[in-house]
C-alpha positions as CSV (number, residue, x, y, z in Angstrom):
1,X,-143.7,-102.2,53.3
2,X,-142.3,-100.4,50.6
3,X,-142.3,-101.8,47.0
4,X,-139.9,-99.2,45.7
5,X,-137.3,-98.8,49.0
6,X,-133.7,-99.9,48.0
7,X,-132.0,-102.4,50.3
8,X,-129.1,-101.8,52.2
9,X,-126.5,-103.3,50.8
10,X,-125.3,-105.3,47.5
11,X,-126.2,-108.9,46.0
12,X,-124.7,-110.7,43.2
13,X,-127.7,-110.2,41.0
14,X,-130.9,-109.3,41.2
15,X,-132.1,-112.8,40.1
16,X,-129.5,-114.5,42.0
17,X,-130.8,-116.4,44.9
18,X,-134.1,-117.1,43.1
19,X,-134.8,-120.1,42.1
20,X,-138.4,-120.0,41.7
21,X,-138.5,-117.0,39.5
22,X,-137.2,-117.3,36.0
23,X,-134.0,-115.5,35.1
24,X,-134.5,-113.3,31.9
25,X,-132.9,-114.1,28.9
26,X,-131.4,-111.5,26.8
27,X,-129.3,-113.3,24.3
28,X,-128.2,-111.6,21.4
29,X,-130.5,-113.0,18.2
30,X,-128.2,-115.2,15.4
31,X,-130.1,-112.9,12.8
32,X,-129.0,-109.5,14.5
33,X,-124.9,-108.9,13.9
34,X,-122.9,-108.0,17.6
35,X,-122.9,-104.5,18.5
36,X,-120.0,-102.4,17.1
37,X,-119.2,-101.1,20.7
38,X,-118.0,-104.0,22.8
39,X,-115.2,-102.2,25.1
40,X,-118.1,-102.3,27.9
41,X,-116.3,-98.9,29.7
42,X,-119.3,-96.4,30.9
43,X,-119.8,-93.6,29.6
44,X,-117.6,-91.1,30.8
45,X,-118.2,-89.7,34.6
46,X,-117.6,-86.2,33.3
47,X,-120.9,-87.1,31.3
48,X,-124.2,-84.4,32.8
49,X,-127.0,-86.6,34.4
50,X,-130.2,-84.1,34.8
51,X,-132.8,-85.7,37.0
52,X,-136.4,-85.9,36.1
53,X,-138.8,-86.1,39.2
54,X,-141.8,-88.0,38.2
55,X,-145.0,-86.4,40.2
56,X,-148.1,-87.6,41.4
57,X,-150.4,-84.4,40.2
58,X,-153.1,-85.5,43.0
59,X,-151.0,-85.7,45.6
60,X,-148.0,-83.3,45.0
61,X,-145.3,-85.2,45.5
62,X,-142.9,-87.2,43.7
63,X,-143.1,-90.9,43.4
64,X,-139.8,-91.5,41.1
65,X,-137.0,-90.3,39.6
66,X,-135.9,-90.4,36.1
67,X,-132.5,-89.6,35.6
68,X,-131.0,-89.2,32.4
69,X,-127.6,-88.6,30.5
70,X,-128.4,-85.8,27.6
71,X,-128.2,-86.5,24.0
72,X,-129.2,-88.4,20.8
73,X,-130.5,-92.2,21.9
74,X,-127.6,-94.7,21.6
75,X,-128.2,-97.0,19.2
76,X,-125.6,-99.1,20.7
77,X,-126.8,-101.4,22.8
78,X,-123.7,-101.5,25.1
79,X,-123.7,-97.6,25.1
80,X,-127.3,-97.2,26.1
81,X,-126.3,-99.4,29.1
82,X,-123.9,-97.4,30.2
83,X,-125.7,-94.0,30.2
84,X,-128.7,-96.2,32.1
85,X,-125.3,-97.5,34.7
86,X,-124.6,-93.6,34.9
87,X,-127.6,-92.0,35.8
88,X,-128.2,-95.3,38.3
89,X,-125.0,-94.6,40.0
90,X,-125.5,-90.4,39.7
91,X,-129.0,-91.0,41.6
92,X,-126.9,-93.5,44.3
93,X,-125.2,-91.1,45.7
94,X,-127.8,-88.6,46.1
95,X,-129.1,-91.1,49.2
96,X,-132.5,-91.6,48.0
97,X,-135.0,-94.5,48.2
98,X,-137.5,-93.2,45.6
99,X,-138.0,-95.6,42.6
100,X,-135.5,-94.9,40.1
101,X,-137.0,-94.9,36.0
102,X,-133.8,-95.9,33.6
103,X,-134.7,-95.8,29.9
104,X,-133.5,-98.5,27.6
105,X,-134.3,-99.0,23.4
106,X,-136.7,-101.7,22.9
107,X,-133.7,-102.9,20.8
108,X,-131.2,-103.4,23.7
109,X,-133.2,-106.0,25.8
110,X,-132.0,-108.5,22.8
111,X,-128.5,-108.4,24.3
112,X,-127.3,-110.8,26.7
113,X,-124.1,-109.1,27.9
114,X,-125.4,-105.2,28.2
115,X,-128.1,-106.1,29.8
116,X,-126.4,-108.7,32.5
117,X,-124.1,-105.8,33.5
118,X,-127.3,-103.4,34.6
119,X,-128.2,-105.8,37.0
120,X,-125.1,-106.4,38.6
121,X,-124.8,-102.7,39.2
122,X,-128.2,-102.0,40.3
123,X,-127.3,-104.9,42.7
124,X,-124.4,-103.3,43.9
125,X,-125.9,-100.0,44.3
126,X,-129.0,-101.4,46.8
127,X,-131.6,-100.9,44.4
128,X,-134.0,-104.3,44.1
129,X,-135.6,-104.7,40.7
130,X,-139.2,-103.2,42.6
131,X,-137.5,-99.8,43.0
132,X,-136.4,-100.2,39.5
133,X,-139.1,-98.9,36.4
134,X,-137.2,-100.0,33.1
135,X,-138.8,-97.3,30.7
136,X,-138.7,-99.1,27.2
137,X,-138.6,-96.4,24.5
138,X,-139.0,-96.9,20.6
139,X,-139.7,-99.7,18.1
140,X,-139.9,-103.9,18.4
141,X,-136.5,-103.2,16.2
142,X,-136.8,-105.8,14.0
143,X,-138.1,-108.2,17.2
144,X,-141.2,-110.1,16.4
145,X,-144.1,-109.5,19.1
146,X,-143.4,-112.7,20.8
147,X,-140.0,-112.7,20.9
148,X,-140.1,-108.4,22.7
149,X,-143.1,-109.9,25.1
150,X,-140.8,-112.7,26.3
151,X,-138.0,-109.8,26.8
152,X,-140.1,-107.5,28.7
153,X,-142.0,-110.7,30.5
154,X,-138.0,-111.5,31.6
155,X,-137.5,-108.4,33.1
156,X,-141.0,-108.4,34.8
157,X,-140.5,-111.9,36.1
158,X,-137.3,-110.6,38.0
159,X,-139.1,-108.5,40.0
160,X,-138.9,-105.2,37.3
161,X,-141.7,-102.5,36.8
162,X,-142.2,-102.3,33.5
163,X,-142.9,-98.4,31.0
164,X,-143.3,-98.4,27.7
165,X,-143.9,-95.4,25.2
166,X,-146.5,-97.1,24.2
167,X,-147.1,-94.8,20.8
168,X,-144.8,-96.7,19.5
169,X,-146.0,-99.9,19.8
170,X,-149.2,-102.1,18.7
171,X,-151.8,-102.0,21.5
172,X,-152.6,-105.3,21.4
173,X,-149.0,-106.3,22.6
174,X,-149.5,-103.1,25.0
175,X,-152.4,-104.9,26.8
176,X,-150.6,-107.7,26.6
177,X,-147.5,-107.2,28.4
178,X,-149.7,-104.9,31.1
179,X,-147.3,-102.3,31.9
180,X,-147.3,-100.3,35.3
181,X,-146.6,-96.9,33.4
182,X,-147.7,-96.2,30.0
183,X,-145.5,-93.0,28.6
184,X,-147.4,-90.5,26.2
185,X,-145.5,-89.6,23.4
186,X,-143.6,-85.9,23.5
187,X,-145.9,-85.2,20.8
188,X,-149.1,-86.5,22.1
189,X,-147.9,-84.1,25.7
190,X,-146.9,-81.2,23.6
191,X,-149.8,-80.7,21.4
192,X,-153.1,-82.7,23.2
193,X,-154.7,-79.3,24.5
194,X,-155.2,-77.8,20.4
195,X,-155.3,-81.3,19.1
196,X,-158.2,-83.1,19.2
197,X,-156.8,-86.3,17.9
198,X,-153.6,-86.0,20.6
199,X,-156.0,-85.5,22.9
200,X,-158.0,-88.9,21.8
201,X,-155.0,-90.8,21.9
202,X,-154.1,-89.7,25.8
203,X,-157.4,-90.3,26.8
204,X,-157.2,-93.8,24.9
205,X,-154.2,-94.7,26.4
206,X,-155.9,-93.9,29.9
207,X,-158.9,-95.9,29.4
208,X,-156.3,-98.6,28.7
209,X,-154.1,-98.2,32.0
210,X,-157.1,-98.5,33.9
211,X,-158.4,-102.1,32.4
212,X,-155.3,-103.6,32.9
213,X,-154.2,-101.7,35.8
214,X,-151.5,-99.5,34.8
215,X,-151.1,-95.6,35.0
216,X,-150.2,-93.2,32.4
217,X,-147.6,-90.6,32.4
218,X,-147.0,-87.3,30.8
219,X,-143.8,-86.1,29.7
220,X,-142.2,-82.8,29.1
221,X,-145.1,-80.8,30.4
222,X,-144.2,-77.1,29.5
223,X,-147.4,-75.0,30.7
224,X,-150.4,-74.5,32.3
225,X,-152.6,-75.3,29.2
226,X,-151.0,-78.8,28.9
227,X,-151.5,-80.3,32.1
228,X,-154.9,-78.8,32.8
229,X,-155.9,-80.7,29.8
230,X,-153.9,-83.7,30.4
231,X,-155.3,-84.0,33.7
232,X,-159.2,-83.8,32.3
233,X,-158.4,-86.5,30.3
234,X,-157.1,-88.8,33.6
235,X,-153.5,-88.7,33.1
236,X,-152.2,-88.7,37.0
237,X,-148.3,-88.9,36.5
238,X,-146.2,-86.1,34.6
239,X,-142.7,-84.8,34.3
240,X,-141.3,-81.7,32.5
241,X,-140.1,-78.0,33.5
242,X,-143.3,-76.9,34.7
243,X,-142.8,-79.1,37.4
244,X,-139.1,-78.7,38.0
245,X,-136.8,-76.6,36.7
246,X,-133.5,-78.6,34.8
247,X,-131.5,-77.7,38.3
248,X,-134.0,-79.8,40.5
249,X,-132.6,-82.6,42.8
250,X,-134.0,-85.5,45.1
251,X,-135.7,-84.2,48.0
252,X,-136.0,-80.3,46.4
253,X,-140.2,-79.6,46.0
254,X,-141.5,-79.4,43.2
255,X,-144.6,-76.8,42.1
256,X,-147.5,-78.5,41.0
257,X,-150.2,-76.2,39.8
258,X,-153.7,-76.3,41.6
259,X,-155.6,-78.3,39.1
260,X,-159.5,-77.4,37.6
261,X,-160.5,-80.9,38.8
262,X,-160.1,-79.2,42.6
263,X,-163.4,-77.9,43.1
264,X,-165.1,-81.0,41.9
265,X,-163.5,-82.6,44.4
266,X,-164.1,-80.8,47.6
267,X,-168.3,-80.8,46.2
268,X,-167.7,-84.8,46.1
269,X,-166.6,-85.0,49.8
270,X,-163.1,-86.3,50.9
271,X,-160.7,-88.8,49.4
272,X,-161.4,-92.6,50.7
273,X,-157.6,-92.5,52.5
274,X,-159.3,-90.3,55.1
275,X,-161.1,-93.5,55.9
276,X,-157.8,-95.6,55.3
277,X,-156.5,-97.9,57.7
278,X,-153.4,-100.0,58.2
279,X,-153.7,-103.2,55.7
280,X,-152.6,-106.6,57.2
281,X,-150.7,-107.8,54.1
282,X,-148.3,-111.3,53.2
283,X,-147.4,-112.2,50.3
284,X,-149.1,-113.9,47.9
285,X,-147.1,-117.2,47.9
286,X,-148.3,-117.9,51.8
287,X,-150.3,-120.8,53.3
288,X,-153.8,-121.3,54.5
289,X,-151.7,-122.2,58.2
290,X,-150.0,-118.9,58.0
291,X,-153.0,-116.9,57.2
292,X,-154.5,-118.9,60.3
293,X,-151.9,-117.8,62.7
294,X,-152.6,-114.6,61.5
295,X,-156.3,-114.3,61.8
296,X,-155.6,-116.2,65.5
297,X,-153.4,-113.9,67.0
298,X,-155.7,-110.7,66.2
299,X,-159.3,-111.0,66.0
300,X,-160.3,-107.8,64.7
301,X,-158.5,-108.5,61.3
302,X,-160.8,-108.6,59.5
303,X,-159.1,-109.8,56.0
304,X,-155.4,-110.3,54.7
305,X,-154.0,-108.7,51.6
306,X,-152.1,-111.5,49.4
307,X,-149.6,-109.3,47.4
308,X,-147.0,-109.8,45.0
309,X,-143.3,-108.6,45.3
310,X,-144.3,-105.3,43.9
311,X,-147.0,-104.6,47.1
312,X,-149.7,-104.8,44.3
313,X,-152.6,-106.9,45.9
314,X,-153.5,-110.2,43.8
315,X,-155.8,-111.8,46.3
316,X,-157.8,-110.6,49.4
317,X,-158.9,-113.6,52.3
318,X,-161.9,-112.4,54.2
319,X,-161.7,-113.7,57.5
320,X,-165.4,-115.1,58.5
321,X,-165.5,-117.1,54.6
322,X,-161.8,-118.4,55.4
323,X,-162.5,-119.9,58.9
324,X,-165.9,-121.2,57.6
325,X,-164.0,-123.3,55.0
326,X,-161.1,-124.0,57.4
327,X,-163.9,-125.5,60.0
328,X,-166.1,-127.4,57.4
329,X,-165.0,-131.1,57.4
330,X,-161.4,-131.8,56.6
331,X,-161.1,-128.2,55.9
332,X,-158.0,-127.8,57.7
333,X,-156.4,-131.5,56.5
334,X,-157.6,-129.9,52.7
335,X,-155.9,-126.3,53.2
336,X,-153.6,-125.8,56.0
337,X,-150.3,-126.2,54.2
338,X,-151.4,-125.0,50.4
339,X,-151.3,-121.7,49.4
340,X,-154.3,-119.4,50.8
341,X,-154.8,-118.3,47.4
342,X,-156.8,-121.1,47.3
343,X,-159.3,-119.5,49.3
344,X,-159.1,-115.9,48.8
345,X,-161.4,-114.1,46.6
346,X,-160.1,-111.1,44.0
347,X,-159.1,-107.9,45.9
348,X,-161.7,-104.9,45.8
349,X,-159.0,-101.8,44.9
350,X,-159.9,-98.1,45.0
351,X,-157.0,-95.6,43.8
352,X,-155.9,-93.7,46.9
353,X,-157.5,-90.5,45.2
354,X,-161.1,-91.3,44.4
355,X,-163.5,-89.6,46.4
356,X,-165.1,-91.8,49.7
357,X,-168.8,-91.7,47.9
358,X,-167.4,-93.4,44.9
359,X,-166.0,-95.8,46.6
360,X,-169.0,-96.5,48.3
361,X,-170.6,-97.0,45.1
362,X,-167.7,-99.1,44.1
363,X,-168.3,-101.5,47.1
364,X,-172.2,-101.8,45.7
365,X,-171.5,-103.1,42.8
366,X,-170.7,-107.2,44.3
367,X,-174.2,-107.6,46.0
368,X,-172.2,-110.9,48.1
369,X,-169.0,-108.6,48.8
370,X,-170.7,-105.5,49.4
371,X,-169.4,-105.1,53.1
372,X,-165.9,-106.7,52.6
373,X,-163.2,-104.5,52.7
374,X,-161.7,-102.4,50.0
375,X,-158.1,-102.4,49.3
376,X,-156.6,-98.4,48.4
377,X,-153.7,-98.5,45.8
378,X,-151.4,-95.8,44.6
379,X,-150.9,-94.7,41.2
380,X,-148.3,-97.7,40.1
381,X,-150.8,-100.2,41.9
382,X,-148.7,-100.4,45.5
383,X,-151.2,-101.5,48.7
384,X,-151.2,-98.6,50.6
385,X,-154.3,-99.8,52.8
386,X,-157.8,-101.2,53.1
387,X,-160.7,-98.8,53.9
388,X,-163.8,-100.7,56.1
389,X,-167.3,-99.9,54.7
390,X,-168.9,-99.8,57.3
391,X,-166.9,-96.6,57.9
392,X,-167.3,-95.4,55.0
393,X,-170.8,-95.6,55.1
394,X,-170.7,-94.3,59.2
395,X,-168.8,-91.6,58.5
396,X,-170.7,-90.6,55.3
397,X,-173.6,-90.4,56.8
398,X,-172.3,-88.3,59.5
399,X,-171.4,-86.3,57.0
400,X,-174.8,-85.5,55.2
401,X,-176.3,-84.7,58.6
């Protein structure tokens, strides 16, 4: 269950059909005058689109794409639109399913029209707003904090990851809005490793990612120097020509240089997804009945993963508390057809990259949870699994002797 995989096919919008989910509102402001571009043609096809592969530097691989049209920003809103339609449709017909990242001005998500026209195309092209990362570069631009959170919170609501450069932007309203990627500066990338107070600010920014659950990314990595250093400060997501050279295309590999952190750890054991299994997972939005059936039909599940529409894991039901409740008197008249939310507890998650022994210590820290199971996430916060402790702690052991 992919949260990024495009689906076959078109739809008339990505909000249409949706009822239950707000539908964004982009209107242009009275105060801000029409865009002096309103012919609404693309920019032309003869225009270059480079792709950026965004890499996981644990793992190796890449986990998105960011393509890109070449040049000054567009301060037009409808022109910025159209190289973000461009590089959508350039990366379409490459045939790939990874996560596409299309940067937009803070300053364009005030316009209705623009805006409406990328989600028709990404509609049309397949791509579902949770294989879509809307990278949101620059300044409020004259927006007041309220008015840019309800933007972004529109874009969210539809289903969109959300990346902001967040150098640019108070961190209050940062925290706030909770975005899955948080984009270091080109500055803070290019000059962190001699910088000091660079390096404070990436190291900041990842302390902040990991409260609110989101992952930061380097850009424009150029050497050796710069992502060692990046990556002893936590940042796990980079792009830049030390990764891929300006020719590089979906599905080519790219070289990720064996990081310092390596040896540390191999002496810390293996990574908790050697211990991962297979998560039983349903979205968050379903019953205490359909839990049941679930539970019923096989009993060594041992807990469901309630998760959003972005596979991040909001809620986890442990089986033994659930059929306790279920059983007690009324139980099932009380909870059968309202959401099993109701009865789920808040998931355990591990990143897919920490090392099995600290996630054993993880486990330890809820005395009354301590053997429930752990959920493993990827760096944007996708369910990739759950990991037993009881295994952990068998095979650890095992391990040590």
């Amino acid at each position: 269950m992919t949260a990024f995989a495009a689906a076959p096919g078109g739809q008339e919008s990505a909000f249409a059909g949706r009822p239950d989910v707000p539908r964004p509102t982009h209107a242009a402001r009275p105060d801000v005058p029409p865009p002096a571009y309103t012919g609404h043609s693309d920019v032309p096809p003869t225009a270059h689109v480079t792709f950026h592969p965004i890499v996981d530097l644990d793992a190796g691989t890449v986990v998105a794409v960011a393509p890109s049209v070449p040049g000054p920003p567009n301060l037009d809103p409808d022109l910025d639109v159209d190289c973000a339609i461009l590089a959508a449709r350039s990366l379409s017909r490459r045939e790939t399913l990874l996560p596409i990242q299309l940067l937009l001005r803070m300053g364009t998500l005030a316009y209705d029209r623009p805006m409406e026209r990328l989600h028709r195309t990404l509609a049309s092209l397949g791509r579902r707003p949770g294989g879509v990362i809307v990278g949101v570069t620059g300044d409020l631009a004259g927006m007041s904090l309220d008015e840019a959170a309800a933007r972004l919170g529109g874009l969210r609501s539809g289903g969109y990851l959300l990346a902001v450069e967040a150098g640019d932007l108070p961190t209050r309203f940062v925290a706030d809005i909770a975005p899955t990627i948080l984009m270091l500066g080109p500055e803070v990338t290019r000059r962190a490793a001699a910088d000091p107070r660079r390096s404070a600010v990436a190291e900041a920014l990842v302390a902040l990612g990991r409260r609110i659950g989101g992952h930061v990314l380097a850009p424009g990595v150029v050497s050796d120097d710069q992502l060692t250093h990046l990556r002893g400060r936590g940042v796990r997501l980079a792009q830049g020509p030390l990764l891929a050279s300006p020719q590089w295309l979906p599905g080519v590999p790219v070289n990720v240089p064996v990081g310092s952190r390596d040896a540390e750890r191999d002496r810390l054991g293996p990574r908790v997804t050697e211990f991962m299994m297979p998560a039983t997972v349903m979205p968050d939005t379903a019953t205490a009945e359909e839990v049941l059936t679930v539970f019923n039909a096989d009993p060594a599940t041992g807990s469901v993963v309630l998760v959003d529409q972005a596979q991040r894991p909001r809620h986890t039901v442990d089986r033994t508390r659930f059929l306790l409740r279920l059983a007690g008197a009324y139980g099932h008249a009380l909870h059968a057809h309202k959401p099993a939310a109701r009865l789920a507890d808040a998931p355990r998650p591990v990143p897919r990259t920490v090392p099995a022994i600290a996630a054993l210590r993880a486990a330890g820290n809820d005395a009354e949870r301590v053997y429930e199971d752990l959920v493993v996430i990827d760096e944007v916060g996708r369910c990739l699994g759950i990991a037993r402790v009881g295994d952990l702690i068998r095979s650890l052991s095992a391990l040590e002797h």
